[in-house]
C-alpha positions as a Markdown table, in Angstrom:
| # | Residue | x | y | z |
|---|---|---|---|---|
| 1 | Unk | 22.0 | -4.9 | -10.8 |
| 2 | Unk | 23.2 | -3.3 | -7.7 |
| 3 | Unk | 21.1 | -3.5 | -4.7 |
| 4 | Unk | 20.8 | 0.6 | -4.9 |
| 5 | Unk | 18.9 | 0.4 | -8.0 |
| 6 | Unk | 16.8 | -2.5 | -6.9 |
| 7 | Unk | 15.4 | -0.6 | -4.0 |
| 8 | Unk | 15.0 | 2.3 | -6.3 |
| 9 | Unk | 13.1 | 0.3 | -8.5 |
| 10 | Unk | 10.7 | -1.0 | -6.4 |
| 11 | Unk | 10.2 | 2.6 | -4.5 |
| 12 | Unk | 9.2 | 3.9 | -7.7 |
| 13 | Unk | 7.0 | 1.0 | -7.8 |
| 14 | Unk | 5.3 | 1.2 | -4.9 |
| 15 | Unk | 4.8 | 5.4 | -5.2 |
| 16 | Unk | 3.1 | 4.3 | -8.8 |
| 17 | Unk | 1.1 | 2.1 | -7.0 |
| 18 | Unk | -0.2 | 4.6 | -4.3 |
| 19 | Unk | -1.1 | 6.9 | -6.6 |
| 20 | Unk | -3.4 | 4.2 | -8.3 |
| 21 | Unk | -5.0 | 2.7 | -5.7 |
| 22 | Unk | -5.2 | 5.3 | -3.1 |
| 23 | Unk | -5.7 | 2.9 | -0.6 |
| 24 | Unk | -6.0 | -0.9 | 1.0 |
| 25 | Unk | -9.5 | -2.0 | 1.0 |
| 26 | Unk | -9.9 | -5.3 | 3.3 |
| 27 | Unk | -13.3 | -7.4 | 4.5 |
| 28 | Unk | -13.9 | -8.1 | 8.3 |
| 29 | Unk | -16.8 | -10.3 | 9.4 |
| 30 | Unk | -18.9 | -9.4 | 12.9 |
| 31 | Unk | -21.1 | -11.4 | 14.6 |
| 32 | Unk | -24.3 | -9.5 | 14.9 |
| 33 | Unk | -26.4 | -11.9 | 16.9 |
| 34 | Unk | -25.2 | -15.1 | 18.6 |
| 35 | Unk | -28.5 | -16.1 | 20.1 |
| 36 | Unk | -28.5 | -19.5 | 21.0 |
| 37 | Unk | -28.1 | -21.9 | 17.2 |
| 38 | Unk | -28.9 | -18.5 | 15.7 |
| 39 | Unk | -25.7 | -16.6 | 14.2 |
| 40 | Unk | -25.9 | -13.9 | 12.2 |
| 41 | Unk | -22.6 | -12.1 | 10.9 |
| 42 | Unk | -22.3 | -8.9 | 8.6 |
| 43 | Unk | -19.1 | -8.1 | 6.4 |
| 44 | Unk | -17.9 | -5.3 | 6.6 |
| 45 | Unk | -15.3 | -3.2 | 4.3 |
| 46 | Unk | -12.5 | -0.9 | 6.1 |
| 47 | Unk | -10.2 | 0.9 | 3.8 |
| 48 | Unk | -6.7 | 2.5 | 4.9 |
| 49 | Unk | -6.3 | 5.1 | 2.6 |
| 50 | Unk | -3.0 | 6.3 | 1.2 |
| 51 | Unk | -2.2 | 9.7 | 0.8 |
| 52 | Unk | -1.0 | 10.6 | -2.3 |
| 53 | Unk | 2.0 | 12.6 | -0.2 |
| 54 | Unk | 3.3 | 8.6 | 0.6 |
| 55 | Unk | 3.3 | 7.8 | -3.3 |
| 56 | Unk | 5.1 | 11.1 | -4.3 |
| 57 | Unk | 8.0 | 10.6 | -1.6 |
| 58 | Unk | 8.2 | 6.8 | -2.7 |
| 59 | Unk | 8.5 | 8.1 | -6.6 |
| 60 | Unk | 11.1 | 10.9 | -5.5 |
| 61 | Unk | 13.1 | 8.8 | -3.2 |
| 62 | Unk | 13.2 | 6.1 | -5.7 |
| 63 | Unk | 14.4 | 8.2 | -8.8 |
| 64 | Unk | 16.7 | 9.9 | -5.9 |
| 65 | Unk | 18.2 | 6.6 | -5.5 |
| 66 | Unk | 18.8 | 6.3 | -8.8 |
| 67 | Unk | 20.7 | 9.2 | -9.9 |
| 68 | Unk | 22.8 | 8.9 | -6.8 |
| 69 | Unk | 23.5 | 5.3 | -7.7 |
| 70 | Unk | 24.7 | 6.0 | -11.5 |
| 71 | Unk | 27.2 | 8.5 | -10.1 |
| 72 | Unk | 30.0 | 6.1 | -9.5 |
């Protein structure tokens, strides 16, 4: 396969995949108290969220790629 359609590929991919997930979800810990032996932390969950804008520019860029590629 030609490196043209590989990136295509995986654009198409990766705009599938925003549309599912909508977002990246990951888990900090904080220290809440630190008093002496006494340490108490708290998780806590931050999401960057993905518009669905980035997942419909991936799927046309991708699909873009591809019809440009199968020209030659």
């Amino acid at each position: 396969m030609r490196p043209k359609n590989i990136l295509a590929i995986i654009l198409i991919a990766i705009g599938i995949a925003a549309f599912a997930y909508q977002g990246i979800s990951y888990t900090t810990r904080d220290k809440v108290v630190d008093v002496g032996p006494i340490h108490l932390t708290a998780d806590k969950t931050n999401t960057i969220p993905l518009s669905p804008f980035v997942g419909a520019v991936a799927i046309v860029g991708g699909i873009v790629l591809l019809v440009v590629g199968n020209k030659k």
